[in-house]
N, C-alpha and C positions, 0 to 999 in steps of 0.2 A: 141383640143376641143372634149369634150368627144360623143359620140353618144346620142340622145335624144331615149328617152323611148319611146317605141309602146305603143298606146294606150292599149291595149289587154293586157300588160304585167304590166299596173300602178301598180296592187296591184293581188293577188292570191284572197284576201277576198274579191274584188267587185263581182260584177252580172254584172255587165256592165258601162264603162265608159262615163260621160255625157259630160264633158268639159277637154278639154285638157289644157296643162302648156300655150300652145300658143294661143287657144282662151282666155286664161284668162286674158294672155297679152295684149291681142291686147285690149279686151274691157276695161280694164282698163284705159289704154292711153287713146281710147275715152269719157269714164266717167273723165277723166279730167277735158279735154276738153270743158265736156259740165258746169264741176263746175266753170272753170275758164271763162264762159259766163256767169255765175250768181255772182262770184263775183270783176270780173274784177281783177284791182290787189289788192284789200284791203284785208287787214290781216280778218282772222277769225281762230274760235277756232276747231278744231279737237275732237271730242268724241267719242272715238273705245271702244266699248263692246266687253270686253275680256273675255275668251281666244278667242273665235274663228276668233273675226274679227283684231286680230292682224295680219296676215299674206295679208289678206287684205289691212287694213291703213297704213301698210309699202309703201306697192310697188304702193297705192296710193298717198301715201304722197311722193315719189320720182318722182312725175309725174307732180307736182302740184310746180310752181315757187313764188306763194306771201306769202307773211307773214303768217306762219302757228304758232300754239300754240295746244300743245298735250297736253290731260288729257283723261283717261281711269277709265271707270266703269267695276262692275264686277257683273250678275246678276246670278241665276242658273234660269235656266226653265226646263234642260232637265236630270242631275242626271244620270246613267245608264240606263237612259229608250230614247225608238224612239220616245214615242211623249212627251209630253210637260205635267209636272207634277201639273200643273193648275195654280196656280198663283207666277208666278216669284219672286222670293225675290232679295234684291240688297244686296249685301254680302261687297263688296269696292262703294266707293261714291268717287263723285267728288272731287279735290283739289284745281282748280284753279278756280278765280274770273271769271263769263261769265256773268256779271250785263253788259248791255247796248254795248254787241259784239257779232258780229255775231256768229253763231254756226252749225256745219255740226256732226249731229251726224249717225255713220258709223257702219253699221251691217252685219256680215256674210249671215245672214238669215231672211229674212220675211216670217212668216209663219200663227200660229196665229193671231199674232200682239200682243199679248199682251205683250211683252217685251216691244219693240220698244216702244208703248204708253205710256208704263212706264216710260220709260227713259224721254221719250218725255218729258212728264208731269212735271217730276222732274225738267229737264232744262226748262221749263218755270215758273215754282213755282221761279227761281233765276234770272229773267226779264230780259234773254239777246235783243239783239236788232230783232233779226231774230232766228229762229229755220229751218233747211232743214235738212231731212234724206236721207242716202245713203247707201243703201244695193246691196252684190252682187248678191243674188240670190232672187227671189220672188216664192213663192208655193202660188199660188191663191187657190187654192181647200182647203187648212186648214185653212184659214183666218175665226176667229169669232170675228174682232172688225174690225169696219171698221175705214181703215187707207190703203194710199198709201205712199209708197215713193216717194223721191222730183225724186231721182236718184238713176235706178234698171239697175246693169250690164245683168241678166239673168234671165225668167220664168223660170219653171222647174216644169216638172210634180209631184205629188204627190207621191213620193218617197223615201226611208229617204237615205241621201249621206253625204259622207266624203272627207275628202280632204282636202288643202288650207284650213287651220284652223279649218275646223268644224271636232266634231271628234263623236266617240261614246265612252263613257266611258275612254274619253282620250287617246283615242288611233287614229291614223289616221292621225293627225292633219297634220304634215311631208308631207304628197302624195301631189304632188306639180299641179295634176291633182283634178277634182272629179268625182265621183262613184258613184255608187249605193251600197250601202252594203248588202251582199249576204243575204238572211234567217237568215241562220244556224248559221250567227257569229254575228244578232241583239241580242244576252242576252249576259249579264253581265260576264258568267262561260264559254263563248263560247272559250277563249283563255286558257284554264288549260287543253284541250283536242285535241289541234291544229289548 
């Protein structure tokens, strides 16, 4: 079994690491847990906002024993840039029926909100029976719509980070920890230079 990663050593381009591979672990399992007390064992429908929160709804959906049903949107908000380009577009849309079944829709990041509500919105525009969101990290200090999630694996300062699906400019996503990402390599040109 191979040696696990120092923190210190996750990535060259962080500034500092925030969560490691094994706290993410571990709360994950807990967020289970705590979903599998809201829906006992009745089926419901899984909605991961990709790219990011796929690496997320994986290894939560491996944790998770009743009747699950997967369907994935695809919004941008963030483009090459750290904050959030104003109002989200949805790029991929739903596929499956969620008229009158429960629904957990699953996000890498709360930040804004204004993804999240989107999405939200949309999956009740289609009248499932329930609606809960679940994200794994929460930035309270960016939030300008007010919205909480049903189920937040982690706060997190006002920082911009990578890792575990979230990336910048597509890159990062791999790091099986998350970061903070350093200055010097927040623009777009930062990797044609080292």
């Amino acid at each position: 079994m191979p040696a696990a990663k120092k923190p210190a050593t996750l990535h060259p381009d962080l500034a500092e690491v925030l969560l490691t591979e094994a706290q993410i672990r571990r709360r994950v399992k807990s967020i289970a847990r705590e979903i599998k007390k809201v829906y006992d064992d009745r089926e419901f429908t899984m909605i991961s906002l990709i790219n990011g929160a796929v690496m997320f709804t994986a290894d939560l959906m491996r944790e998770i024993d009743n009747p699950v049903r997967l369907d994935c949107i695809r919004v941008s908000s963030y483009g090459a840039k750290t904050k959030s380009i104003g109002t989200p577009q949805v790029i991929y849309n739903l596929t499956l029926d969620i008229a009158r079944r429960d629904v957990l829709v699953i996000d890498d990041i709360l930040d804004t909100g204004k993804t999240l509500k989107l999405v939200r919105d949309l999956v009740l525009e289609l009248k499932p029976a329930s609606v809960r969101t679940c994200v794994l990290l929460d930035k309270k200090a960016r939030r300008e719509v007010a919205l909480e999630a049903d189920f937040v694996g982690f706060e997190i300062p006002d920082k911009f980070v990578v890792g575990y699906g979230l990336d910048f400019a597509e890159r990062y996503r791999n790091l099986p920890g998350i970061g903070v990402l350093r200055p010097d390599k927040q623009t777009a040109g930062a990797w044609a230079t080292g």
